[in-house]
C-alpha positions as CSV (number, residue, x, y, z in Angstrom):
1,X,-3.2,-14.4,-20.9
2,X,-6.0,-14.6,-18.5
3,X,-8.1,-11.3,-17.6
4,X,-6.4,-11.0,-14.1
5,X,-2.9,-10.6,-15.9
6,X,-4.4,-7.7,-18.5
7,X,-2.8,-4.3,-17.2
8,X,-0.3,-6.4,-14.7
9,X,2.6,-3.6,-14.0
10,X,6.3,-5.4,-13.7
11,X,7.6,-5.6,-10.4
12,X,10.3,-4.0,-11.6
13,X,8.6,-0.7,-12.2
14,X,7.4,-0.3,-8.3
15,X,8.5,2.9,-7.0
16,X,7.0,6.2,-5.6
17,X,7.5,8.4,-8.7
18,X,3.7,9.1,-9.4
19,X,2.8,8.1,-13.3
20,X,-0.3,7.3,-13.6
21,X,-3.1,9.8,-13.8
22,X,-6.7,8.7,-12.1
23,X,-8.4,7.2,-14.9
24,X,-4.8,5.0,-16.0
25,X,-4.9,3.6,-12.2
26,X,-8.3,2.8,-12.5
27,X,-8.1,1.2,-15.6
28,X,-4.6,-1.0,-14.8
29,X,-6.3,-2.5,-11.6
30,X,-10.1,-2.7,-13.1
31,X,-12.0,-0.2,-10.7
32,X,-14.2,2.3,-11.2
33,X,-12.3,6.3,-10.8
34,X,-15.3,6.8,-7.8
35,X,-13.6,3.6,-5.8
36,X,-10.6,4.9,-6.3
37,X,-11.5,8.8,-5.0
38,X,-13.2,6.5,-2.1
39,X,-9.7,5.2,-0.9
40,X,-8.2,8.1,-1.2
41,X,-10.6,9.8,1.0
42,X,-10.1,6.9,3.0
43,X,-6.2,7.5,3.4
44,X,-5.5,3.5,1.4
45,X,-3.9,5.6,-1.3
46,X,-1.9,8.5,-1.9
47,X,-2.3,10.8,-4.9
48,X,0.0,13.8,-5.7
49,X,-2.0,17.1,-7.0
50,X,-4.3,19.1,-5.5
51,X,-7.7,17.8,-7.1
52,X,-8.4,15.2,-9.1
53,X,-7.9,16.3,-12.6
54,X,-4.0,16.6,-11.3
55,X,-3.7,13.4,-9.6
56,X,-0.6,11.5,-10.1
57,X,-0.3,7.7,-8.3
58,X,3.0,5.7,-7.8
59,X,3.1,2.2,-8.2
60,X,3.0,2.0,-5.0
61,X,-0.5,2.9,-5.3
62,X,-1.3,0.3,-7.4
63,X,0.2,-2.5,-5.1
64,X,-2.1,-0.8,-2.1
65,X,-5.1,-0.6,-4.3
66,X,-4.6,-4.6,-5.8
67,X,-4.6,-5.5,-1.7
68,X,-7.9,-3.5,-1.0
69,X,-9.8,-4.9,-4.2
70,X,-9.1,-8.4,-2.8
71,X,-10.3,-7.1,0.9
72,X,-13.4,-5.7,-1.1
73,X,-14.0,-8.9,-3.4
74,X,-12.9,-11.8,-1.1
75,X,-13.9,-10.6,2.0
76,X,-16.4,-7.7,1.9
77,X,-14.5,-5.4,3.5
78,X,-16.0,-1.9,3.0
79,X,-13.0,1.0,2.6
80,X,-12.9,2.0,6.1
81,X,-12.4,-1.6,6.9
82,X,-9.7,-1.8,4.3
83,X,-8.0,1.1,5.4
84,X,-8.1,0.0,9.7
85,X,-6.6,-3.8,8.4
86,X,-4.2,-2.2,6.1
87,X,-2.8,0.1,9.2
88,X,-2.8,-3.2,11.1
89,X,-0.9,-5.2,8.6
90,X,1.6,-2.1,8.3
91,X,2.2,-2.1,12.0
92,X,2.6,-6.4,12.4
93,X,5.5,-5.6,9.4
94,X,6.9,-3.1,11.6
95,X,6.5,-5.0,14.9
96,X,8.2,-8.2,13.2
97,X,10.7,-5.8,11.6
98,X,12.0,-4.8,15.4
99,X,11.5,-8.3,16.7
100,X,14.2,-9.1,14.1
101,X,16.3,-6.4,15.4
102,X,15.9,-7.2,19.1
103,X,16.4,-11.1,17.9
104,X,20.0,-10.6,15.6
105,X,23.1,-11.9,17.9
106,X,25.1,-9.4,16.4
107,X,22.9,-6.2,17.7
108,X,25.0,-5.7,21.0
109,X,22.8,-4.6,24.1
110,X,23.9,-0.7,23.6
111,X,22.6,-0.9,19.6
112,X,19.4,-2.1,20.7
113,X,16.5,0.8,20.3
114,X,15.1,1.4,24.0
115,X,17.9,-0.9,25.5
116,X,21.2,1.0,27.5
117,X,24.3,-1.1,28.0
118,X,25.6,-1.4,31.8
């Protein structure tokens, strides 16, 4: 087992129930608890609870978090910048996702989003 796979989470467990607590996200992905307040100030991650004591993350969270520690480690993106390319990525997905849509032979004209049959 090499260092990168200690703490992996099975895909299999990804989900928005929030079960891990600040310090267990921290730990699973290798960061310090102040990077992690930094994204969420930052909007890259969402925790439930009010402060941070309470915080709960899904492992949703953790998949978010593993994409900005590579923006921050392979590219030096600082969290703002993570946060602005994740939004971008999130909107491509969605632009490709309608594309798809607008593409599929069996989408008639009048199922079409923005598109009225004549």
């Amino acid at each position: 087992m090499t260092d990168e796979t200690i703490g992996a989470i099975p895909a299999e467990t990804i989900g928005t129930d929030p079960i891990y607590s600040l310090e267990e996200l921290s730990t699973a992905c290798g960061v310090q608890t102040a990077w992690v307040v930094e994204l969420v100030e930052h909007g890259i991650i969402e925790p439930h609870g009010r402060s941070a004591s309470e915080w709960r993350f899904s492992s949703l969270s953790v998949v978010r978090l593993a994409k900005a520690k590579r923006f921050d480690r392979d590219l030096g993106i600082n969290p703002a910048g993570i946060a602005l390319v994740l939004d971008l990525l999130g909107e491509i997905d969605r632009l490709r996702a309608r594309l798809n849509v607008l593409k599929d032979p069996r989408v008639t004209s009048t199922d079409r989003p923005g598109e009225h049959g004549t």
